[in-house]
C-alpha positions as CSV (number, residue, x, y, z in Angstrom):
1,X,-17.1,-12.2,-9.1
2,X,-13.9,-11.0,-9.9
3,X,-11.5,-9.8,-12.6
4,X,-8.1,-11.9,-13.3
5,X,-6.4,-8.6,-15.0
6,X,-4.4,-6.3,-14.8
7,X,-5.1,-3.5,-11.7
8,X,-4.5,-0.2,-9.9
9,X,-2.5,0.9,-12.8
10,X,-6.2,1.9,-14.7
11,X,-9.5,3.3,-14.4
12,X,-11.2,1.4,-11.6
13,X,-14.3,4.2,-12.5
14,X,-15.0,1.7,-14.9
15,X,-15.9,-1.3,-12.5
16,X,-19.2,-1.7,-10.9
17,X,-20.0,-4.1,-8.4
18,X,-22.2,-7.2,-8.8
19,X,-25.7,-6.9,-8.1
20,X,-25.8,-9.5,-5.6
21,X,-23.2,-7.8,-3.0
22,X,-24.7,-6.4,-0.3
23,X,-21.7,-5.3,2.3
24,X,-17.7,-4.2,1.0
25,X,-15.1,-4.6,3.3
26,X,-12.4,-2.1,2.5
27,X,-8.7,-3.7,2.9
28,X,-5.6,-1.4,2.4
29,X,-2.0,-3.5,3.3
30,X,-0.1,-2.6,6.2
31,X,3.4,-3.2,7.0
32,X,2.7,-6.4,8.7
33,X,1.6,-8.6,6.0
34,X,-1.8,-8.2,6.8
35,X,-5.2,-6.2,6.3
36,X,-6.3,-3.1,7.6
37,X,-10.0,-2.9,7.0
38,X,-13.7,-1.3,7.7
39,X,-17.0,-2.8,6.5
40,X,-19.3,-0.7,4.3
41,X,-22.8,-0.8,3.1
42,X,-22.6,-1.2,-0.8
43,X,-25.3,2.0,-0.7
44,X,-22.6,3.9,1.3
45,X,-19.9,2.4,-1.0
46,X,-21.4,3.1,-4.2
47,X,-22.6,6.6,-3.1
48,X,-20.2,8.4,-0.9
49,X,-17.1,6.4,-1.1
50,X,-16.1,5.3,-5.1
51,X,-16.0,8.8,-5.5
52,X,-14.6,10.2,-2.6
53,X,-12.0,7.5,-0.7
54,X,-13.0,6.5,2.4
55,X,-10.8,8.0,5.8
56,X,-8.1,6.1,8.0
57,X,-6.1,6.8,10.9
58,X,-2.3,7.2,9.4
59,X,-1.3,5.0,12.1
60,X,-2.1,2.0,10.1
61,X,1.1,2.6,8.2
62,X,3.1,3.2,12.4
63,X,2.1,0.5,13.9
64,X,3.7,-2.7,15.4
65,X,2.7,-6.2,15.4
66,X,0.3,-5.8,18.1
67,X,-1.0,-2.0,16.9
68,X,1.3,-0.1,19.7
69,X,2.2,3.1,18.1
70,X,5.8,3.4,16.3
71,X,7.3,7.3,16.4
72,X,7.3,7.4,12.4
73,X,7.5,11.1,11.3
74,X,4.5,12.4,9.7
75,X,2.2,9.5,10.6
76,X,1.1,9.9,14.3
77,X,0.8,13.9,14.3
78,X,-2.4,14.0,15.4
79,X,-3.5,10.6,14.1
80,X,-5.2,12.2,11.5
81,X,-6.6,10.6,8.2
82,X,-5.5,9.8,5.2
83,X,-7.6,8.5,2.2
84,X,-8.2,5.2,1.1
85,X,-9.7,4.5,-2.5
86,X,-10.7,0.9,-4.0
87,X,-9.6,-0.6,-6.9
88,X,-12.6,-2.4,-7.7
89,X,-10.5,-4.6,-10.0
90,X,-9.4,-6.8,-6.7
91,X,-13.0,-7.2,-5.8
92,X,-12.8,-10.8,-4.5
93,X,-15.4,-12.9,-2.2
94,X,-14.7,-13.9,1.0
95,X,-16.0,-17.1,2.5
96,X,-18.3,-15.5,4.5
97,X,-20.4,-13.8,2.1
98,X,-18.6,-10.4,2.0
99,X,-16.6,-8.6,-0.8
100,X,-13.9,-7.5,-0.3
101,X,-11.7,-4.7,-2.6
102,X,-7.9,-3.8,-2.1
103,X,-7.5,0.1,-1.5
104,X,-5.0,2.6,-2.6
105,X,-3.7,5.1,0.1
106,X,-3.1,9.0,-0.4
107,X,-3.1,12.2,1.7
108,X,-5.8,14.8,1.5
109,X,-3.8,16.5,-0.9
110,X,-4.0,13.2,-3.4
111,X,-0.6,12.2,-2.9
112,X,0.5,8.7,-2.5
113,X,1.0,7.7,0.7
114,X,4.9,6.9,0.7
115,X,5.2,4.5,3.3
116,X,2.1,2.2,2.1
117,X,3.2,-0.7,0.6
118,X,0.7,-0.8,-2.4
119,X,1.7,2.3,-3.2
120,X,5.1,1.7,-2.6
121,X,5.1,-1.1,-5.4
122,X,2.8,1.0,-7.7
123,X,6.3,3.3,-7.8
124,X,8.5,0.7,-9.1
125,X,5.8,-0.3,-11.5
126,X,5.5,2.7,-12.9
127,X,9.0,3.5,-13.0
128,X,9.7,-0.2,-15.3
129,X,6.8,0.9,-17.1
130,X,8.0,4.7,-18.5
131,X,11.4,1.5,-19.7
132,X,8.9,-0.3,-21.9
133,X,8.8,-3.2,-19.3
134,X,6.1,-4.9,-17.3
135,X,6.6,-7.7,-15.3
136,X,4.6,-10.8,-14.5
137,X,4.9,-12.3,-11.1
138,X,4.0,-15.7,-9.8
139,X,4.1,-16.0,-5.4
140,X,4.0,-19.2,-3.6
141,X,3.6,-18.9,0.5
142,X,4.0,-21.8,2.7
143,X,2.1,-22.6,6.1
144,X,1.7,-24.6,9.3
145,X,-1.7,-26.0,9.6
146,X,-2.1,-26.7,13.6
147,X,-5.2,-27.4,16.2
148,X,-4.9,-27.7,19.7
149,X,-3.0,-31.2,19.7
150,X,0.2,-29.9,17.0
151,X,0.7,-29.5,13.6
152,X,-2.1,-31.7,10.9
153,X,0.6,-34.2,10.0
154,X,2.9,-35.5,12.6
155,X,6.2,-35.3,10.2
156,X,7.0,-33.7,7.2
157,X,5.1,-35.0,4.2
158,X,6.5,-33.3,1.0
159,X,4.4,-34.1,-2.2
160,X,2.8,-36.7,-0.1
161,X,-0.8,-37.9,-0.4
162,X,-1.0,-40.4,2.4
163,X,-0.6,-39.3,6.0
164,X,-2.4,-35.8,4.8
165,X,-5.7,-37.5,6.2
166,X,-6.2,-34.8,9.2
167,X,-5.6,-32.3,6.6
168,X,-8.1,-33.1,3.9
169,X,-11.2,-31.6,5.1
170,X,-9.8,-28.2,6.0
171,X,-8.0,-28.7,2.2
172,X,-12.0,-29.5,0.8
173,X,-13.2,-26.0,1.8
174,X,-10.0,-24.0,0.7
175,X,-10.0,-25.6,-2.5
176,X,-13.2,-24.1,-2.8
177,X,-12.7,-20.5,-1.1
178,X,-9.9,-19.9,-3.4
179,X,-11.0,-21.1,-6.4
180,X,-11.2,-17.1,-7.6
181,X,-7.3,-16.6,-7.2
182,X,-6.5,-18.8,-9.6
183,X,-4.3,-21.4,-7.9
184,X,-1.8,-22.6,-9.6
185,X,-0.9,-25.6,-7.5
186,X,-1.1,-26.8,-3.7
187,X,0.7,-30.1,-1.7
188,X,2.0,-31.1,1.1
189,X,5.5,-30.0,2.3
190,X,8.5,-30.9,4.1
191,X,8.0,-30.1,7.9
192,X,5.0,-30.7,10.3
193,X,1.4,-29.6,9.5
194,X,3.1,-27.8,6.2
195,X,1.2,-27.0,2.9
196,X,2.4,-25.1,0.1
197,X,0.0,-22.7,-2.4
198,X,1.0,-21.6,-5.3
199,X,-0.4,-19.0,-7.5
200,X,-0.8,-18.6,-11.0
201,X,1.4,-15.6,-12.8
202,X,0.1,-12.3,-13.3
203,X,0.8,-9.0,-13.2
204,X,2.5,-7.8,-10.0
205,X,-0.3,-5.8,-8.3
206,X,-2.7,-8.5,-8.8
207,X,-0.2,-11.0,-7.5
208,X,0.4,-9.4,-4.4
209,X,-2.9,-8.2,-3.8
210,X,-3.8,-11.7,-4.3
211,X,-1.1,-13.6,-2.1
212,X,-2.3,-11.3,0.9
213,X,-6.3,-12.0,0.1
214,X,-4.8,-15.7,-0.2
215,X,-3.6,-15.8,3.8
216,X,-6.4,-13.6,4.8
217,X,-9.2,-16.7,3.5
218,X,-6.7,-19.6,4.6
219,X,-6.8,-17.7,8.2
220,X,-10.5,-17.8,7.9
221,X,-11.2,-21.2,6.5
222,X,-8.7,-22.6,8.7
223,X,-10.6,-21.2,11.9
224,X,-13.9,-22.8,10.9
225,X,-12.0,-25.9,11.4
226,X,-10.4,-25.0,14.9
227,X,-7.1,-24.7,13.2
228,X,-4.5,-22.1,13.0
229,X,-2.6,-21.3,9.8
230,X,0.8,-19.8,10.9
231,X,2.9,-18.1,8.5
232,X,5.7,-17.4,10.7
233,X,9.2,-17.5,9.2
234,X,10.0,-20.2,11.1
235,X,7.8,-22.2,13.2
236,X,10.7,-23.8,14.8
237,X,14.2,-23.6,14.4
238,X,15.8,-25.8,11.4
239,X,12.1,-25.3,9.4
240,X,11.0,-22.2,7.2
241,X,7.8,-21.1,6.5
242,X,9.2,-18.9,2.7
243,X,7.7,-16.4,0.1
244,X,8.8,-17.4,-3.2
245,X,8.9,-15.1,-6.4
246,X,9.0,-16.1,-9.6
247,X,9.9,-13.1,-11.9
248,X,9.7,-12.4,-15.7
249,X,10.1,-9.5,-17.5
250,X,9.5,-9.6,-21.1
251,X,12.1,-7.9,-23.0
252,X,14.1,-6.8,-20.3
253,X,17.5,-8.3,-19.9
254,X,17.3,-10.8,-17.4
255,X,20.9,-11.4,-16.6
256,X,21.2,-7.2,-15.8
257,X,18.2,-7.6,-13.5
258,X,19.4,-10.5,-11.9
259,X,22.8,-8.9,-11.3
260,X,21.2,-5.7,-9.4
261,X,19.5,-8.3,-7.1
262,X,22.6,-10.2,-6.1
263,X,24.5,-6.4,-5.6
264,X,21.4,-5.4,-3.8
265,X,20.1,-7.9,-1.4
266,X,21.9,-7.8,1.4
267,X,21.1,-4.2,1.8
268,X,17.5,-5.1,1.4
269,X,17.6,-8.0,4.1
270,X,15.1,-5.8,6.2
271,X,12.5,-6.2,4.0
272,X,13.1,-10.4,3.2
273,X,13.1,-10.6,7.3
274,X,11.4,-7.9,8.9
275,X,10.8,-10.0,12.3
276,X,13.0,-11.5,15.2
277,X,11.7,-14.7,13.8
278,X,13.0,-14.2,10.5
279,X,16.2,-14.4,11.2
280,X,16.0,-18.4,12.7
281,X,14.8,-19.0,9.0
282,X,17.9,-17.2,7.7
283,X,20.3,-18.8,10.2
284,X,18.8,-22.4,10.7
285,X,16.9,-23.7,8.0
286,X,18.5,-25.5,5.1
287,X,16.1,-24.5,1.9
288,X,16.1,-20.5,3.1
289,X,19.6,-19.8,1.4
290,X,21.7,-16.5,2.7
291,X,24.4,-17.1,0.7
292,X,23.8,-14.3,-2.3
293,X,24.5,-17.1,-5.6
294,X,22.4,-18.2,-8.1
295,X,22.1,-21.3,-9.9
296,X,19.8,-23.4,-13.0
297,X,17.4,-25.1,-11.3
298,X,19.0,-25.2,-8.1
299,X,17.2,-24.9,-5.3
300,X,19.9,-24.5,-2.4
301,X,21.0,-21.3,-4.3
302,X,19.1,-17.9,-3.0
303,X,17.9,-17.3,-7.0
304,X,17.1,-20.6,-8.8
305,X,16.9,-20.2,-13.1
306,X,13.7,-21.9,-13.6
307,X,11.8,-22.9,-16.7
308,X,13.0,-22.7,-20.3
309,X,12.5,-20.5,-23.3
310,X,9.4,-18.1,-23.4
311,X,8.5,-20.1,-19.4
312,X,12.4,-19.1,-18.0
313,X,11.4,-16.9,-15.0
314,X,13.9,-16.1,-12.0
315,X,12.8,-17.6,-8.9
316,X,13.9,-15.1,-5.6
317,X,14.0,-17.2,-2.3
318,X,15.0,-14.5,0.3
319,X,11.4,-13.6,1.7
320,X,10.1,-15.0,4.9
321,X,6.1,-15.9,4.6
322,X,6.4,-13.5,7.1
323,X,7.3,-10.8,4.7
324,X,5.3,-8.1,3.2
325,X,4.7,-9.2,0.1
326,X,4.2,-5.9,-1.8
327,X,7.7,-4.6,-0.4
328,X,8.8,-7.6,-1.1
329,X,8.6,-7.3,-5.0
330,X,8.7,-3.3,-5.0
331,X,12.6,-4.5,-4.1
332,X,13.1,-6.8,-6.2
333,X,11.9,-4.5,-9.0
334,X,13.9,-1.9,-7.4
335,X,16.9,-3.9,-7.4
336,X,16.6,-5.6,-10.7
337,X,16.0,-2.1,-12.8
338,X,19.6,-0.7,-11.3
339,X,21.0,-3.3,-12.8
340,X,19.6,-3.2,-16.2
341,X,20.1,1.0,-16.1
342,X,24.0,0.0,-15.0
343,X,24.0,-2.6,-17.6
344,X,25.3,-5.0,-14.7
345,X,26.5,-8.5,-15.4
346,X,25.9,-11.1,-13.1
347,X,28.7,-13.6,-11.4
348,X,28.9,-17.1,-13.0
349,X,26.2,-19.7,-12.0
350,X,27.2,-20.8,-8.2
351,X,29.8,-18.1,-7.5
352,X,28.8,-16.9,-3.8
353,X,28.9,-13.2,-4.0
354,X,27.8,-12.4,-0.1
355,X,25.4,-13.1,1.8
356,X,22.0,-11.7,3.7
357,X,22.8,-9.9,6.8
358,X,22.4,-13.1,10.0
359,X,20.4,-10.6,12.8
360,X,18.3,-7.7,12.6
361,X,21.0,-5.0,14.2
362,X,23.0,-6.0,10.8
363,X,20.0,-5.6,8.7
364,X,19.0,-2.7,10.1
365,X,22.1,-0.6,9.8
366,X,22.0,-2.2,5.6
367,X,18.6,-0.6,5.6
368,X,19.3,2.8,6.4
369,X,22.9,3.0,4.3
370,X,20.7,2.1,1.3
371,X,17.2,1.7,0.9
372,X,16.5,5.5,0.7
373,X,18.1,5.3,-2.7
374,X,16.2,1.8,-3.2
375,X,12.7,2.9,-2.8
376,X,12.2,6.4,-0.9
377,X,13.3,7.9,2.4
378,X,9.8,8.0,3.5
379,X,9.5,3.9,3.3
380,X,12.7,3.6,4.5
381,X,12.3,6.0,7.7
382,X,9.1,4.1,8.1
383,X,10.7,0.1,7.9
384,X,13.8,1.3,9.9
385,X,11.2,2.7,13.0
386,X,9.1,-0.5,12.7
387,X,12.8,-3.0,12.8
388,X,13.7,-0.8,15.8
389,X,10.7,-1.7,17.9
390,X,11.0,-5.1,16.1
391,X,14.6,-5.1,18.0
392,X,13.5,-3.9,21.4
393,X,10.2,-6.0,21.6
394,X,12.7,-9.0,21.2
395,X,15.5,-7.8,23.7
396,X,12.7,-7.2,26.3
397,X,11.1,-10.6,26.1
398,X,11.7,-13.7,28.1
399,X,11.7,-16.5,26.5
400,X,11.5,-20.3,27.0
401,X,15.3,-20.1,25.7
402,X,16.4,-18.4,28.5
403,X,14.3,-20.0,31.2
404,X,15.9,-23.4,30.1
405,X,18.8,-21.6,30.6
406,X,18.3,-20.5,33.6
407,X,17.1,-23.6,34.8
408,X,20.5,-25.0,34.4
409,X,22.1,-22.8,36.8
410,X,20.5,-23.7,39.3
């Protein structure tokens, strides 16, 4: 049903779909770790639209959380259309009989669209490609598995098999729905109702692509069963819900790269933690390291070595599952080819060198002193509008917090 290789970088003319597919649901990422999408008839689709694109509203690319509007310039003027175009290489079936296919974003003039997060990490690509470098990416996401009476498993069960029973029919089905991602592993993990998926390496488009089609079947499987799969940062405070990425770049020097992530990171907190939650994970839970060191195989350190000879990969541990995933390694890549262009050495193993900025008003200030060199002023106008409403969504809420605190004035 679906190619494994390489994608968005070639001729997706080249791809047809399978005779059996009757309806394509069009998915283009959005700055929320999530799908936009709109259903097609594969006659439509094959006639009109894998030649032309297909329209959406530019607010897709402005929006908040719960689709309010966010004053980015350029992208509510008129909430005109841009123009979406599959990459037929992501083609991928969904468990309820659709295909779906990933979509590039570009204005009627055929310009990327610079504030899209595929297209944001097609940049970087590109730009470690003209080097001579490609890089293969392996993403791991964890999440809550909950139905009406709490999380599946009552305590944390990491690498567990017994007291997963609640969990195991819900784990049947997804076992089976994403069979064609090519998982590398899956288990139990350390707090309540936790589970862990790996997938396998690949290139970085596919890998992104794929960890976003990943949560968008675990979402669906999961609500056949009457459960909810929550990928917030952190579901409570002292437990983290992370985005793991392992990195390798053949014949790039590794130590450089490494060193322009360390120098980097803080500046690019925004885009590890781009909610209010995000920063509980950063401030409470124990494996969700802010302190900028790196270590061999050590997993309290924010970059863990892993792996050895031609299997040695870099492991990041910044990102919230919350986090868009395609930003999230667009920055990395960003980061990482600074330093091997500055020819940067990296501290000695364990040496803390900084750390991730602790609240969003922090973050957000790092944001807009650096990320416009990082990866464009147009993304970073864009993620600096969306951490603002981010900011003044949380300051206008109440929250059981301050009820309790309330309460005890009285």
């Amino acid at each position: 049903m679906r190619a494994l290789g390489p994608r968005g970088l070639g001729d997706r003319k080249a791809l047809s779909l399978p005779p059996d597919v009757s309806r394509v649901l069009l998915l283009v990422p959005d700055p929320h770790a999530r799908f936009a999408a709109v259903e097609l008839s594969r006659r439509f689709f094959e006639e009109e639209v894998l030649e032309r694109g297909y329209g959406l509203c530019t607010y897709v690319f402005a929006w908040t959380p719960e689709r309010e509007a966010v004053p980015v310039p350029g992208y509510l003027d008129g909430y005109g259309d841009l123009r979406i175009r599959p990459d037929l290489a992501s083609l991928t079936l969904l468990p309820d009989g659709v295909s779906a296919v990933v979509c590039d974003a570009e204005w009627p003039d055929g310009s990327p669209v610079g504030a899209a997060p595929r297209q944001v990490l097609i940049a970087q690509l590109e730009a470690l490609a003209s080097k001579g470098f490609v890089p293969s990416i392996g993403i791991e996401h964890e999440v809550v598995f909950a139905d009406e009476d709490g999380p599946l498993t009552a305590h944390g069960v990491d690498y567990a098999v017994g007291g997963t029973e609640r969990l195991r029919p819900l784990l049947a089905d997804l076992r089976e729905a994403l069979e064609p991602l090519g998982v590398e592993s899956a288990r139990a993990e350390c707090h309540p109702g936790q589970y862990e998926i790996v997938l396998r390496h690949r290139d970085a488009l596919s890998a992104c692509d794929d960890a976003m089609l990943q949560q968008l079947i675990v979402r669906s499987v999961a609500a056949r069963h009457g459960v909810t799969a929550n990928y917030l940062a952190a579901p409570e405070p002292g437990q983290g819900n992370s985005c793991h990425v392992h990195l390798s770049i053949q014949g790039a020097p590794m130590r450089a790269f490494l060193a322009g992530v360390l120098r980097e990171a803080r500046a690019l907190t925004a885009l590890w933690a781009p909610t209010w939650n995000s920063y509980v994970r950063l401030r409470t839970a124990p494996f969700s390291p802010r302190v900028l060191k790196w270590g061999v195989d050590d997993r309290t350190c924010a970059v863990r070595v892993a792996g050895q000879g031609d299997s040695e990969r870099l492991e990041f541990r910044f990102a919230g599952a919350d986090a868009q995933v395609h930003l999230v390694v667009a920055a990395l890549l960003a980061a990482g080819r600074a330093g091997i262009e500055e020819e940067l050495t990296p501290p000695s193993a364990g040496a803390e060198v900084g750390s991730l900025c602790v609240t969003p008003w922090e973050a957000l200030a790092a944001l807009e002193k650096r990320v416009p060199a990082l990866l464009g002023e147009e993304l970073a106008t864009q993620q600096a509008a969306l951490l603002r409403a981010e900011i003044d969504e949380g300051c206008d809420a109440v929250t059981d917090w301050q009820r309790r605190r309330g309460a005890l004035r009285a």
